[in-house]
N, C-alpha and C positions, 0 to 999 in steps of 0.2 A: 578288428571289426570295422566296417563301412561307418564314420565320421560318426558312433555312440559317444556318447556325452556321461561317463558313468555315474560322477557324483549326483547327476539330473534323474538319473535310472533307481540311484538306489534311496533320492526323495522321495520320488514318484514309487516307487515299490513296498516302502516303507507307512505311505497314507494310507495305498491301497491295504497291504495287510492287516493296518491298525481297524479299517472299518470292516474287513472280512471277519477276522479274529471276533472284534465287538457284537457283529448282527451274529456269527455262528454261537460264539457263548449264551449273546441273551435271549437268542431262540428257546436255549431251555427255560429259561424265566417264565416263558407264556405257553404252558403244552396245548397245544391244539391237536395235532396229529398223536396216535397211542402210539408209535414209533420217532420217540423222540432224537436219535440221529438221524433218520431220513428227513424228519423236520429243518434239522440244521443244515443239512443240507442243501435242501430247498430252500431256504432263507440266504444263505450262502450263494446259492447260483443264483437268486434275483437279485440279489445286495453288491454283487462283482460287475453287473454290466454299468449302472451309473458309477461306481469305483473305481472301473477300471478307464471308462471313458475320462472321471477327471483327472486320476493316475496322467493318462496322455494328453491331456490338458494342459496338465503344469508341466510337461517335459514339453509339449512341441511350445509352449508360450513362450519361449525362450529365442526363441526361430531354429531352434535343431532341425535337422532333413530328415534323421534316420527312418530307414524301411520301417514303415509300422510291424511286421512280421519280426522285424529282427528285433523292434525293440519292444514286442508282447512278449519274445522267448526271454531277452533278459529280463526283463520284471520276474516273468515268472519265473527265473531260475533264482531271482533274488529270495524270492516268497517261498522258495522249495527251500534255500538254505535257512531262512527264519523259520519256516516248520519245521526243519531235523530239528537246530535248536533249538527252538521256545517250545512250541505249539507240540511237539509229539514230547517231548520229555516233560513238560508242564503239566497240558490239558489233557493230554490223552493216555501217558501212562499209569496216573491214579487212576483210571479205569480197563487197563488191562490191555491196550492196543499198545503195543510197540512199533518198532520204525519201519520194521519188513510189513507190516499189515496196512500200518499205514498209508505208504507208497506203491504198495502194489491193490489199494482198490479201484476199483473202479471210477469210482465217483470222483477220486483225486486227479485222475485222468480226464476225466470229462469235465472237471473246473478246470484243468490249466488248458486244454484245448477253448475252451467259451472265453477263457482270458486272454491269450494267445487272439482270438478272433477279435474278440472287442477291442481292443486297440489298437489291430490290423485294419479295422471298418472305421476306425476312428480316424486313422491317419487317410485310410482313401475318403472320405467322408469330408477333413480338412482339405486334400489335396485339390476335389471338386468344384470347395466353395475357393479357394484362393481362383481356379480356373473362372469359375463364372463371375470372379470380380474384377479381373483382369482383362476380361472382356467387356463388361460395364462402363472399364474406364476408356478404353480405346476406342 
């Protein structure tokens, strides 16, 4: 892979999980919505953009280059292999969802594409302001 830094991928992958994991469990704690996994959900996809941005935070502080795209996909391949293990055999199988269900909904697709983006807009996002200071100085 183009100059990834893994041990920095799987800190960075590993904050991020920990705060997704926490906002989706303690969503149930406060029911607001009568469909309390679409809650989690929902809780889940606003709780991944600031997560994921500092996720790529502590990976590019480091001065790492990697394509933000390449390094959304490995975070989130990270956080796919901590959900087979932890999060589907933990969280989700005392309630009946196994790993084929898991992975094949929806919604799981559509958080790892929003995670996959947010670090991708994060690194262009960095790459813009390094240009506009670069220019400042000269």
């Amino acid at each position: 892979m183009e100059n990834i830094h893994f041990r920095s991928v799987i800190i960075s992958a590993l904050i991020i999980y920990a705060i997704g994991v926490t906002a989706f469990v303690a969503s149930y704690l406060i029911p607001v919505m009568a469909d309390a996994d679409l809650q989690a959900n929902w809780v889940l996809s606003i709780v991944l953009v600031p997560a994921a941005a500092l996720g790529a935070h502590i990976y590019y502080r480091k001065g790492h280059e990697t394509n933000g795209f390449v390094l959304g996909l490995a975070m989130f391949l990270v956080a796919a292999l901590l959900d087979a293990i932890v999060t589907v055999p933990v969280l989700m199988m005392p309630y009946g969802v196994n790993h084929i269900d898991f992975f094949t909904d929806p919604g799981f697709w559509l958080i790892a594409i929003e995670y996959i983006s947010v670090v991708a807009a994060y690194w262009q996002i960095e790459k813009a302001v390094q240009r506009t200071q670069m220019r400042k100085a000269n």
